[in-house]
C-alpha positions as CSV (number, residue, x, y, z in Angstrom):
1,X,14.4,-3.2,-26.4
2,X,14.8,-2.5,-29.9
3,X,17.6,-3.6,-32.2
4,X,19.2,-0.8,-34.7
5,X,20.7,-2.4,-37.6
6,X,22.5,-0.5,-40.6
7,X,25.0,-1.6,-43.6
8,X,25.9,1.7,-44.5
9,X,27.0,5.1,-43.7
10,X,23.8,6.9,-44.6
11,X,21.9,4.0,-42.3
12,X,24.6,4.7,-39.6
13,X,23.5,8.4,-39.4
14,X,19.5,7.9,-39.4
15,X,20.5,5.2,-36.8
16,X,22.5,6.7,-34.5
17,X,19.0,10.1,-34.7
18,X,17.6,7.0,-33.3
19,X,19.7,6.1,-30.6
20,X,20.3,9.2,-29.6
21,X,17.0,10.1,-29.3
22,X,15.9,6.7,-27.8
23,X,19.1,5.9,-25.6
24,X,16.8,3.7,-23.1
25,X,14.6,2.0,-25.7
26,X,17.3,0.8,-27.9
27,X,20.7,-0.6,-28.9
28,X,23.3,-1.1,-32.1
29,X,23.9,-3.7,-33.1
30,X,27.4,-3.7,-34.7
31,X,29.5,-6.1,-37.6
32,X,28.2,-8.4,-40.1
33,X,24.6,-7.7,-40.9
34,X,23.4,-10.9,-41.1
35,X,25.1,-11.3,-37.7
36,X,24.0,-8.7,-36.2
37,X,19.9,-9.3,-37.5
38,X,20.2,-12.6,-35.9
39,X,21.1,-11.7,-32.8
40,X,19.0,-8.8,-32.4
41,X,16.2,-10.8,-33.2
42,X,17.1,-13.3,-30.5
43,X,17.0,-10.5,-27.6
44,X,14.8,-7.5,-28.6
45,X,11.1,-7.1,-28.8
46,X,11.3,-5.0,-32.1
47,X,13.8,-4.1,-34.7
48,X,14.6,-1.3,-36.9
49,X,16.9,-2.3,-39.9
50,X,18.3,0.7,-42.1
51,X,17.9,-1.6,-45.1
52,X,16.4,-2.8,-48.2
53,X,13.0,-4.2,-47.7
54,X,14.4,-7.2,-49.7
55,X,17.6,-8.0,-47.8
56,X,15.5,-7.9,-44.2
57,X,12.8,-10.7,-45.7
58,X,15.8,-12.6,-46.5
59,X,17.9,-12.2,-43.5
60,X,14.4,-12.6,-41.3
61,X,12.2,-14.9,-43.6
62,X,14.6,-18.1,-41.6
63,X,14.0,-17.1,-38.0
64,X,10.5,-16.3,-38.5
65,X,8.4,-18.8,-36.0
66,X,5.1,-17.4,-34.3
67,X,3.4,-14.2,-34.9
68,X,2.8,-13.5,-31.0
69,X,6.2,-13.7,-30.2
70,X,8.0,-12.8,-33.1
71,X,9.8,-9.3,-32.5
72,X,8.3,-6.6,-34.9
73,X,10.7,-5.2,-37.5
74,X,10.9,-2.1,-39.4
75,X,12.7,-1.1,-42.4
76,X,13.9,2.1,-43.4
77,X,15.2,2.9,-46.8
78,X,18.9,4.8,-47.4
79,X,16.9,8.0,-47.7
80,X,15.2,8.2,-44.4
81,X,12.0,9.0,-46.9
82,X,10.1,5.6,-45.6
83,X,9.4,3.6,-42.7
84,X,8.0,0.0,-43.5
85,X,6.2,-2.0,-40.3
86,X,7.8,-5.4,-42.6
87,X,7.1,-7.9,-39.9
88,X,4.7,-8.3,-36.6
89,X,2.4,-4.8,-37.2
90,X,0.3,-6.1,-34.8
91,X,1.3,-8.6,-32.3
92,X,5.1,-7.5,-32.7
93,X,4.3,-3.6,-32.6
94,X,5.9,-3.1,-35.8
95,X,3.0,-0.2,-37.0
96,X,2.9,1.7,-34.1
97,X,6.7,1.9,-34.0
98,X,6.9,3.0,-38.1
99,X,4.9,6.0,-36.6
100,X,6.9,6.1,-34.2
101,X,9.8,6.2,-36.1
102,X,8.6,8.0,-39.3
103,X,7.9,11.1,-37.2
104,X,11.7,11.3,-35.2
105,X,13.4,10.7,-38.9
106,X,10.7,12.6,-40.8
107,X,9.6,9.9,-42.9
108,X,6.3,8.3,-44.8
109,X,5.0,5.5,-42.2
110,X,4.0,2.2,-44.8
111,X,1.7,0.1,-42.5
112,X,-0.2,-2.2,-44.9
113,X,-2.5,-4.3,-42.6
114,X,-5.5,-4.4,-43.1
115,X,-7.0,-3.3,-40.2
116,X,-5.2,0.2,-40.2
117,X,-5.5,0.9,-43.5
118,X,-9.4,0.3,-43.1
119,X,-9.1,2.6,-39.9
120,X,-10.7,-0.7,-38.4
121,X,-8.8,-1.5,-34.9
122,X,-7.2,-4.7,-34.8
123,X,-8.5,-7.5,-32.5
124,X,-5.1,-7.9,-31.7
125,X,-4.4,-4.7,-30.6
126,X,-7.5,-3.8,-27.8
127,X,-5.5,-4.3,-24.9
128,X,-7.0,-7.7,-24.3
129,X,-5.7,-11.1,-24.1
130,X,-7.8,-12.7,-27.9
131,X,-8.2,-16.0,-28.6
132,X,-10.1,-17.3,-31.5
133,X,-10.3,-17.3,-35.3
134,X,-8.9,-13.2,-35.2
135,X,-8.0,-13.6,-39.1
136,X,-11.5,-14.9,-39.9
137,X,-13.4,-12.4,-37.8
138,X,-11.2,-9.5,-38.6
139,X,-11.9,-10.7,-42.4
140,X,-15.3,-10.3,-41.7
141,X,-15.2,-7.2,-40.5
142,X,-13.4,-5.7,-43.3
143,X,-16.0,-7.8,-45.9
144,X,-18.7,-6.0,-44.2
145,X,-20.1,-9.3,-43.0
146,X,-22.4,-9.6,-40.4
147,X,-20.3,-9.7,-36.6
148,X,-21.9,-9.8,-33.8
149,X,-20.6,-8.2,-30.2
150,X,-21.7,-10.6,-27.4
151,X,-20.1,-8.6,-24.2
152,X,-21.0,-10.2,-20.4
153,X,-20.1,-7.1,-19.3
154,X,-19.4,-3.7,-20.5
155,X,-15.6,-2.6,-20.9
156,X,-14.6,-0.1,-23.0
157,X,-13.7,-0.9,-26.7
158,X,-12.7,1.2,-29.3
159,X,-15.5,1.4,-32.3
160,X,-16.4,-2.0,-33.6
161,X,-18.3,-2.2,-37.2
162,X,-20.2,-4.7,-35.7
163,X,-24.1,-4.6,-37.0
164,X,-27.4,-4.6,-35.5
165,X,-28.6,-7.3,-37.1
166,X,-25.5,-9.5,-35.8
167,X,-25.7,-8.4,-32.4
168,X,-29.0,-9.9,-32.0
169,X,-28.1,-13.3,-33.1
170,X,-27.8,-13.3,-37.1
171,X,-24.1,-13.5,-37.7
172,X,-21.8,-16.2,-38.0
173,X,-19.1,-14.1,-36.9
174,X,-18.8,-13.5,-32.9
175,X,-16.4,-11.4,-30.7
176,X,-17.3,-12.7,-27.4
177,X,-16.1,-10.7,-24.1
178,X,-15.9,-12.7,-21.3
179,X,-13.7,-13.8,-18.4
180,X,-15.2,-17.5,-18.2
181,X,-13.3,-20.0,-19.5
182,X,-14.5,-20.8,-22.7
183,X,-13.2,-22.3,-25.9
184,X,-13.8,-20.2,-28.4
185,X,-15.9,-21.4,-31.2
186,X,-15.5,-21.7,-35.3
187,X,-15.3,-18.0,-36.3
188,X,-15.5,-16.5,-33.2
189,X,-13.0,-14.9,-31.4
190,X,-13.2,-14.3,-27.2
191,X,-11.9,-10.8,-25.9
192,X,-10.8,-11.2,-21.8
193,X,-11.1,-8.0,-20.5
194,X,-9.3,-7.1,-16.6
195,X,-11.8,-8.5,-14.7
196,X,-10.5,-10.6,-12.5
197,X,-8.5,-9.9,-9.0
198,X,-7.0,-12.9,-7.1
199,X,-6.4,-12.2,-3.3
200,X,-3.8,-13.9,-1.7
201,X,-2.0,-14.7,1.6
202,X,0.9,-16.1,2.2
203,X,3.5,-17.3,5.2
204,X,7.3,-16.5,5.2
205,X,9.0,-18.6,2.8
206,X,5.7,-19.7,0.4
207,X,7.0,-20.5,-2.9
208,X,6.2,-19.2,-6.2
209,X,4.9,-22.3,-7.1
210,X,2.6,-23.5,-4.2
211,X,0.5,-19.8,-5.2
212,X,0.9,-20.2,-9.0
213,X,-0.4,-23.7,-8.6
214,X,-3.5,-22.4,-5.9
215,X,-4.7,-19.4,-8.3
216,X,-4.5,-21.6,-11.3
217,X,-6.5,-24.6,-9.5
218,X,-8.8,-21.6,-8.0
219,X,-9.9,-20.3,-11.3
220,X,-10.0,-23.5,-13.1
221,X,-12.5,-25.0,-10.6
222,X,-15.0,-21.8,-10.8
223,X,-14.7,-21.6,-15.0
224,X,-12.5,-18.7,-15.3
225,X,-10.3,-17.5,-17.7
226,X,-6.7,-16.9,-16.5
227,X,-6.3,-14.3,-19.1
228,X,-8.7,-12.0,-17.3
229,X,-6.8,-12.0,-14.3
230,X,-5.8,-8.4,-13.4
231,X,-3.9,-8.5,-10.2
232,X,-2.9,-10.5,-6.9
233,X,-3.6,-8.5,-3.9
234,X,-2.6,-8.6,-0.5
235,X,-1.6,-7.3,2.6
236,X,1.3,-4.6,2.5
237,X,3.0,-6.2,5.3
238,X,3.7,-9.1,2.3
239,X,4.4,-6.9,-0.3
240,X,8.1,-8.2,-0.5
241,X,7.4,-11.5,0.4
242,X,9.4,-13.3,-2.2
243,X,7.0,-16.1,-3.7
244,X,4.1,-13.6,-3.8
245,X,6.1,-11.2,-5.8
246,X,7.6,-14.1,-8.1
247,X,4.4,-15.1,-8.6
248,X,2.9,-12.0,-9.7
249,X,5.9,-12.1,-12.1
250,X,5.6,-14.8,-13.7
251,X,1.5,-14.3,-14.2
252,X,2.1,-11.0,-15.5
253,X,0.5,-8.8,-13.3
254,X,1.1,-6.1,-10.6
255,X,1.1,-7.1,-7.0
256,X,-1.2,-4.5,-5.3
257,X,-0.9,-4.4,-1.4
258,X,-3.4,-2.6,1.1
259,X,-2.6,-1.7,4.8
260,X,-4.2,-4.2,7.4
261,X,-6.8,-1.1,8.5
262,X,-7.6,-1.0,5.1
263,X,-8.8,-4.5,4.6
264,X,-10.3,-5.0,8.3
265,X,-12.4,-2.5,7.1
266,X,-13.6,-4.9,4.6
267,X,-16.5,-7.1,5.1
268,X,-15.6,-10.7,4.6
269,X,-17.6,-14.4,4.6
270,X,-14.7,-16.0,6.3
271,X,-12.8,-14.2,8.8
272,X,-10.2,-15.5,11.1
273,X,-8.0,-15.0,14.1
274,X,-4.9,-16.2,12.2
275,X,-4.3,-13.5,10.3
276,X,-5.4,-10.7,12.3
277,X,-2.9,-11.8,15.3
278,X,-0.4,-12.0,12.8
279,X,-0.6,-9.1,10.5
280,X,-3.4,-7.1,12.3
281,X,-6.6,-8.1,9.9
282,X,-8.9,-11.1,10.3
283,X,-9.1,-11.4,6.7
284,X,-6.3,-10.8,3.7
285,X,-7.5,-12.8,0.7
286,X,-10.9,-12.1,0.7
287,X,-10.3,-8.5,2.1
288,X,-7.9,-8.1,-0.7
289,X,-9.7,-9.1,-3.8
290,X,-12.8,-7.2,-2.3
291,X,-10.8,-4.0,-1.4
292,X,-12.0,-1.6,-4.6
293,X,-15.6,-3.9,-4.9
294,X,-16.7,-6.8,-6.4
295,X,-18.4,-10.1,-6.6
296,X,-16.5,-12.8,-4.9
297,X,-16.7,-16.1,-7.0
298,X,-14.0,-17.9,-5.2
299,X,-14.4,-18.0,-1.1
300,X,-11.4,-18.3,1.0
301,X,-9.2,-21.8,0.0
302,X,-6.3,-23.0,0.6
303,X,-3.3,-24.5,-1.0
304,X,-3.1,-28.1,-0.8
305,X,1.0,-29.2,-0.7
306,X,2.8,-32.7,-2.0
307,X,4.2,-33.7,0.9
308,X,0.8,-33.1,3.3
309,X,2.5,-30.3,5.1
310,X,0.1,-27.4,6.2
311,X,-0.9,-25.0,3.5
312,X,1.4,-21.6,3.4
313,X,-1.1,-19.8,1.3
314,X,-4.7,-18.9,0.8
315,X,-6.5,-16.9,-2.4
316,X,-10.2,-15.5,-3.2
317,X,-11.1,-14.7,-6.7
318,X,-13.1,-11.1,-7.1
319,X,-14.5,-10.1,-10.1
320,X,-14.6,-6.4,-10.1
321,X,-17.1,-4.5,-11.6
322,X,-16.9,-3.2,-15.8
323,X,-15.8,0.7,-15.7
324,X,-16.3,2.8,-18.6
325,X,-12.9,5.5,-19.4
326,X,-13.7,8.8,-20.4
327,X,-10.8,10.9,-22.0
328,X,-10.9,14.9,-21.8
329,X,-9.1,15.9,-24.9
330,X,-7.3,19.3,-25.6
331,X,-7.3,19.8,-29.3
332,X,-4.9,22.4,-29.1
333,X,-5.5,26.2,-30.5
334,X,-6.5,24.4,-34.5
335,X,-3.7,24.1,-36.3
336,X,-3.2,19.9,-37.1
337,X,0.4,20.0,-36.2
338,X,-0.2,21.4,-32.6
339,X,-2.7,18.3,-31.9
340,X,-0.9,16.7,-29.8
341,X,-0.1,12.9,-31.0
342,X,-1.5,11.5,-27.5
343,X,-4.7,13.2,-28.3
344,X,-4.3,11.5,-31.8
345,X,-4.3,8.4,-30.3
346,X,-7.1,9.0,-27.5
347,X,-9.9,10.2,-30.4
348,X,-8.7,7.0,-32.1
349,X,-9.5,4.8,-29.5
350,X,-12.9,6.5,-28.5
351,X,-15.8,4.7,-29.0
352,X,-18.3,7.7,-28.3
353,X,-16.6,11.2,-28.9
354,X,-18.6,14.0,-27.6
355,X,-18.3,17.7,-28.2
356,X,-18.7,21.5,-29.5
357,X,-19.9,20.8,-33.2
358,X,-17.5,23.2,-34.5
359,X,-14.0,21.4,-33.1
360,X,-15.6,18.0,-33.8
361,X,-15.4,19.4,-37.5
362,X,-11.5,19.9,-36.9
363,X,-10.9,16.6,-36.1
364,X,-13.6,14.0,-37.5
365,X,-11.4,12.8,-40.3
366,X,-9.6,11.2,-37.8
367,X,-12.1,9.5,-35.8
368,X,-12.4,5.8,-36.7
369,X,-15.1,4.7,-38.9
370,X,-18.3,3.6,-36.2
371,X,-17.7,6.2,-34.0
372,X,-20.5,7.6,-32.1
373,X,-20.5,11.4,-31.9
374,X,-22.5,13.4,-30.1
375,X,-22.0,16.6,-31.1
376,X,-23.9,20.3,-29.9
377,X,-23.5,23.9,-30.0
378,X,-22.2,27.1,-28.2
379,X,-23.9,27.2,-24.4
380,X,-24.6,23.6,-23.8
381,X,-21.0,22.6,-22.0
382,X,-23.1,21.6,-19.1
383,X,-24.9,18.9,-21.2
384,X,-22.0,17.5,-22.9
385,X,-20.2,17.3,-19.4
386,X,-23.0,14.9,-18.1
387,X,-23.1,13.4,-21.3
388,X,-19.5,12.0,-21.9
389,X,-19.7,11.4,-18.0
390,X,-23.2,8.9,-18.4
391,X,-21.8,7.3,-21.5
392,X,-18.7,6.4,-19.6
393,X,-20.6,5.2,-17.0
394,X,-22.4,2.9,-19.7
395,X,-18.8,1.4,-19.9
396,X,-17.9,2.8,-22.7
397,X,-14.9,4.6,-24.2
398,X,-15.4,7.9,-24.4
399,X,-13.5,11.4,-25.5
400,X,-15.1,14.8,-24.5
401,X,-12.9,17.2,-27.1
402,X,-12.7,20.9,-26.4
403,X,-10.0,23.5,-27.6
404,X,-6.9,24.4,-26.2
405,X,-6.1,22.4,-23.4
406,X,-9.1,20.9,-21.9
407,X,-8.5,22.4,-18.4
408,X,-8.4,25.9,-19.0
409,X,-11.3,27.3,-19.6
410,X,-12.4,24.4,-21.1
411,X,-14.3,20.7,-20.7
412,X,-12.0,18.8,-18.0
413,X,-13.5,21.1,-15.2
414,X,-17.2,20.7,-15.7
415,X,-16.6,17.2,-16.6
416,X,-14.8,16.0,-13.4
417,X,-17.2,18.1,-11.3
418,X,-19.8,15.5,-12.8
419,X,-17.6,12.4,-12.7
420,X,-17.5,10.4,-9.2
421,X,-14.8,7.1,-8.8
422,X,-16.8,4.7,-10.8
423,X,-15.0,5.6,-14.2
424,X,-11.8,6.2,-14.8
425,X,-10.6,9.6,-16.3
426,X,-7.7,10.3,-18.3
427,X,-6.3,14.2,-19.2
428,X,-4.8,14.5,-22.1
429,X,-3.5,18.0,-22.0
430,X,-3.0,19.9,-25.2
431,X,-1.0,23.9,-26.4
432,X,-3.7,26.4,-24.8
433,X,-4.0,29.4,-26.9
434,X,-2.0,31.7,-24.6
435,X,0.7,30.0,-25.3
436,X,-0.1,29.6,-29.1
437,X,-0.7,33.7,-29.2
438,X,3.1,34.0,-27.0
439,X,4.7,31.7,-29.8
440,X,3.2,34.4,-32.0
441,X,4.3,37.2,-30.5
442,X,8.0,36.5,-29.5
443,X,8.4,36.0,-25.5
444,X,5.7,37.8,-23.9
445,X,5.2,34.8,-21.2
446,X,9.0,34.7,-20.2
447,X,8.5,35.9,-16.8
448,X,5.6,35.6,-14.3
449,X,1.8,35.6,-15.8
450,X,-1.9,35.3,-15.3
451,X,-4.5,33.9,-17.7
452,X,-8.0,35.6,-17.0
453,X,-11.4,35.3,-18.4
454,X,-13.1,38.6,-19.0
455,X,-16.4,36.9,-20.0
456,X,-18.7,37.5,-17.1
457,X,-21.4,34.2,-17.8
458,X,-20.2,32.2,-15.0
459,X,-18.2,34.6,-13.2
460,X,-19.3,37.8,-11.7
461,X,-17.5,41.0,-12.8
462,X,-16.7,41.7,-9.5
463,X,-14.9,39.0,-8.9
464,X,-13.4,39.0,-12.3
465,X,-12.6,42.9,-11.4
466,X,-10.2,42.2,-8.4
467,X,-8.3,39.3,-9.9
468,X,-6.9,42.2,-12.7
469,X,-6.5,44.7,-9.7
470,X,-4.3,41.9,-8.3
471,X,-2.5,41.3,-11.1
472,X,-1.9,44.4,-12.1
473,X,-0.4,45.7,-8.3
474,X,1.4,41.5,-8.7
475,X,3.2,43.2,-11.6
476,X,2.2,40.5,-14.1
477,X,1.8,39.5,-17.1
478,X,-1.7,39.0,-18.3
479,X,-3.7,37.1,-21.0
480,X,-7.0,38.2,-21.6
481,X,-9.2,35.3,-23.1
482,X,-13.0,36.2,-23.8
483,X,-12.1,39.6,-24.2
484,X,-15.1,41.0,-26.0
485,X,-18.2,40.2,-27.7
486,X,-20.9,41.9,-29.5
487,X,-23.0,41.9,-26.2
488,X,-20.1,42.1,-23.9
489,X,-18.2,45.1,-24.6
490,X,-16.8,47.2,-22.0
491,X,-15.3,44.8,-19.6
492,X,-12.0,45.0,-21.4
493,X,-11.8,48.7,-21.8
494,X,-12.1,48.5,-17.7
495,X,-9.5,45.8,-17.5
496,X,-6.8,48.0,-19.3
497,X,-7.8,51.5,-17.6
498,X,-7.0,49.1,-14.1
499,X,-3.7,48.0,-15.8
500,X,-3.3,51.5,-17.1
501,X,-3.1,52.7,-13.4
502,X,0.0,51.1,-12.4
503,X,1.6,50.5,-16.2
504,X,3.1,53.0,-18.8
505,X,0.9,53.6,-21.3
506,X,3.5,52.5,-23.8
507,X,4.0,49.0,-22.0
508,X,3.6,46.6,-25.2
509,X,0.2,44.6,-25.9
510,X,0.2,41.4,-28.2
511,X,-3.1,40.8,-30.0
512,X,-3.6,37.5,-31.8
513,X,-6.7,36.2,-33.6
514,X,-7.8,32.7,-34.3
515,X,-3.8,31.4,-33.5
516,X,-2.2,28.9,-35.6
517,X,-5.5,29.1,-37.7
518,X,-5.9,30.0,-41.6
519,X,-7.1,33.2,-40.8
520,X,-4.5,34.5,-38.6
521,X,-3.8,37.9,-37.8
522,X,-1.5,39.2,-34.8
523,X,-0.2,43.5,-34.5
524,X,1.7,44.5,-31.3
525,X,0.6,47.6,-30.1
526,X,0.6,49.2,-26.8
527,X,-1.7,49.9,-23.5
528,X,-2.9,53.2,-24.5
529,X,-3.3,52.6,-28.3
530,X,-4.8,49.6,-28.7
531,X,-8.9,49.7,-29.7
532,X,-11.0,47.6,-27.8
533,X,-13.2,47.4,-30.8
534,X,-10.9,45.9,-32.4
535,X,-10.8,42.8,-30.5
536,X,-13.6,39.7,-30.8
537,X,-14.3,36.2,-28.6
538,X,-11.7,34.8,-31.2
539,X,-8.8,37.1,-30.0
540,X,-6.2,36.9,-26.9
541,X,-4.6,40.2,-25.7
542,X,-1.7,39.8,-24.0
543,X,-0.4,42.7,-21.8
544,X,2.8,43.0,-20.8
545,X,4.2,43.9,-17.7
546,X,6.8,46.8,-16.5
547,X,9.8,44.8,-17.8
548,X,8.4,43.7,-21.4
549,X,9.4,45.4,-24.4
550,X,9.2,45.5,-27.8
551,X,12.5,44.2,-29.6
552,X,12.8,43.8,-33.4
553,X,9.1,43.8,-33.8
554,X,9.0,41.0,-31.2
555,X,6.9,41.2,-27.3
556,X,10.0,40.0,-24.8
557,X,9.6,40.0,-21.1
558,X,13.0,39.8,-19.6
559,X,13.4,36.6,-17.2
560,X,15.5,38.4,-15.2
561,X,18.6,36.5,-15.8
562,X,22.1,38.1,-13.7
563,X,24.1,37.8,-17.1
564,X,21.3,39.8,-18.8
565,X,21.7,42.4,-16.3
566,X,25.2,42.3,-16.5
567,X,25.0,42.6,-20.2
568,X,22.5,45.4,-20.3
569,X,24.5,47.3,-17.6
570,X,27.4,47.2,-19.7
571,X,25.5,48.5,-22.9
């Protein structure tokens, strides 16, 4: 939750934006403001106080304890012109949520840590549970001193400026990622990444505590780190049984279940007839922390109680194998403010970002310092599909950029044809440029509508050939993207004489070049006077259908509405 704090009429206003706009994320806090910073910093993970930088260290500077647990807390000034991350940028989310908030209110994010302002990611702030010297290391990393990356297996990681020479043993600066259970030495600091799944089974009534107590003594005994622990896993016929789910509660982790035919499938060391007579599989702790793959480090035990009664629980410790993330990124159709601010993020976390060299220009002022890009031109999607796809495979973090959105006509397609279960893939979808070119144009989109290709590379033309005929007997819409090049150049003259057959010839056509661009140009014309030759690879032509017209200068398909109908009737 996040406290909203303001003294004066102007904060009141900028607050309540804030509230309105997040009415599940935060709350006011009403009456004296020293009051009311106190208790908000008693029960929310993050404040925003429309106030003097000076008065928050004051009111704050008393109940400040312990970075980690300390709520973040933000300040914005009487103007609305600044957001300040004041206290917890890291640990408390205080930087992210000056973003945050500077883009609602309009105002300048101030994050001065370190890290960010280096574009360095802080250790802090990798997902991962980090123990260590993090000032000292991050310190180093900022010096330029030699750090060295010592990962036991590969997880993706954002980009590190950790150096060759350090990585093979010469620095006195470590980031160590490992889910044993080691102490972390003088200026290192020790990264537990996910790896780690604790199966577990469990009779009616088994407490919270007799499991807490089995996984800890389970993982202490084979040298593991409890931070690494991912999940508990079990049977779905347990998934409400009360201790598991406490349990999982209190170790901060999801409770994943599986069907008994799932895990009888699994092969175990240690099956038995207990389990399988009573919830239909001879195994559920080791069938459950093997379910998605693994290598079991902890066999089959069981919990020993107090008071010598006989154990209500068993667990198995799995550690699952490293698997690299590959992001498919639309950039939108170029402008900066139509990147969407997930994709910000996503190139931001990459560690490898691979793409067409001309949208890796767009964007490589915001790719973090370290950054490994492989970059290549027009005619080699195939290659960069199987390359973002083998370097997350490496276990790596990975972005494969295109424009647009990234599954139209675009990189996500190729990409996932390539990909197979062993990474995981995010979309991060982006403004295509039909609907950039609409925007443009007025409402040419507001009814039914088609996007088609009318470049013939991977497509044949007869193919491409009946998908107009259909649209244009469908009575839609249509967005022609690849419409014509200096080798290609009569497939769209063909595509409008099929239009032309069941259209008027004055039914409105939208042409827009490079959208949202520098250079952009956009006329409204119709069917039978627009020039093909005046149309490129860089253009969309949108065609209306029998309903659109042209309105103050403006391409308008009616939706259809009854009270439009109505309307028009009575004009």
């Amino acid at each position: 939750m996040i406290g909203l704090i303001s003294a004066t009429a102007a904060g009141a206003v900028a607050r309540d934006r804030l509230a309105a706009a997040w009415p599940d994320r935060t709350r006011v806090y009403e009456g004296p403001v020293g009051d009311a910073v106190r208790t908000a910093f008693a029960e929310c993970e993050r404040l925003v106080c429309f106030l003097a930088t000076g008065a928050v260290v004051r009111l704050v500077a008393p109940l400040l304890g312990d970075k980690t647990s300390d709520p973040g807390v933000v300040c914005v000034d009487e103007g609305g012109r600044f957001a300040v991350s004041l206290v917890g940028g890291h640990g408390g989310g205080a930087n992210q949520l000056a973003y945050e908030v500077g883009e609602l209110l309009g105002a300048e994010p101030v994050v001065t840590t370190a890290t960010d302002a280096a574009g360095i990611p802080g250790l802090d702030t990798l997902g991962f549970p980090v123990e260590g010297d993090v000032a000292a290391v991050s310190r180093a990393l900022l010096d330029g001193e030699p750090v060295s990356l010592e990962a036991e297996s590969a997880w993706p990681l954002p980009p590190l400026p950790v150096s060759a020479s350090a990585s093979a043993g010469g620095g006195s600066h470590v980031i160590r990622v490992t889910d044993r259970a080691v102490a972390p030495a003088v200026g290192e600091v020790v990264l537990r990444p996910p790896s780690l799944v604790a199966g577990v089974g469990a009779s009616r009534g088994a407490s919270a505590e007799e499991v807490l107590e089995l996984v800890a003594d389970a993982l202490r005994d084979a040298g593991l780190a409890a931070g690494s622990l991912a999940e508990l896993a079990t049977v779905d016929a347990k998934a409400g049984e009360p201790g598991l789910v406490e349990a999982a509660r209190r170790l901060g982790v999801p409770l994943v279940t599986y069907t008994a035919g799932e895990l009888a499938a699994v092969e175990v060391p240690n099956p038995s007839a207990a389990p399988l007579a009573a919830v239909g599989t001879p195994s559920v702790a080791e069938a459950a922390a093997l379910a998605r793959g693994g290598e079991l480090l902890v066999p089959k035990r069981k919990s020993v109680r107090a008071d010598g009664r006989p154990a209500m629980a068993t667990c198995a410790v799995v550690r699952r194998p490293a698997r690299g993330r590959l992001a498919v990124v639309g950039l939108g159709p170029g402008a900066r403010d139509l990147l969407t601010p997930r994709a910000r993020d996503e190139l931001r976390r990459a560690a490898v970002l691979v793409g067409l060299d001309q949208y890796v220009d767009q964007i490589r002022d915001l790719l973090r310092p370290g950054t490994l890009v492989l970059e290549s031109g027009l005619g080699a999607e195939e290659e960069r599909a199987r390359t973002a796809v083998r370097e997350a495979r490496a276990g790596r973090a990975v972005a494969l950029i295109g424009s647009g959105d990234a599954g139209v006509y675009a990189m996500a397609s190729p990409a996932l044809a390539e990909a197979s279960d062993d990474i995981d893939v995010v979309g991060v979808p982006g403004v295509t440029a039909a609907l950039a070119a609409g925007a443009i144009l007025g409402a040419p989109l507001g009814h039914d509508h088609v996007s088609i290709s009318l470049s013939d590379l991977h497509t044949p033309w007869e193919i491409i050939e009946r998908r107009v005929r259909a649209a244009a007997e469908a009575d839609l819409v249509v967005t022609f993207y690849n419409p014509r090049s200096r080798g290609r150049d009569w497939q769209l003259p063909k595509a409008l004489a099929i239009l032309a057959g069941h259209r008027e010839p004055t039914t409105p056509v939208g042409v827009v070049r490079n959208a949202s661009r520098p250079d952009e140009s956009s006329r409204l014309t119709s069917l039978a006077a627009l020039d093909p030759a005046t149309v490129d690879m860089m253009t969309v032509v949108t065609v209306g259908n029998t309903a659109t017209r042209s309105i103050a200068g403006r391409m308008v398909t009616p939706r259809g509405y009854r009270w439009q109908t109505s309307k028009e009737d009575a004009e």
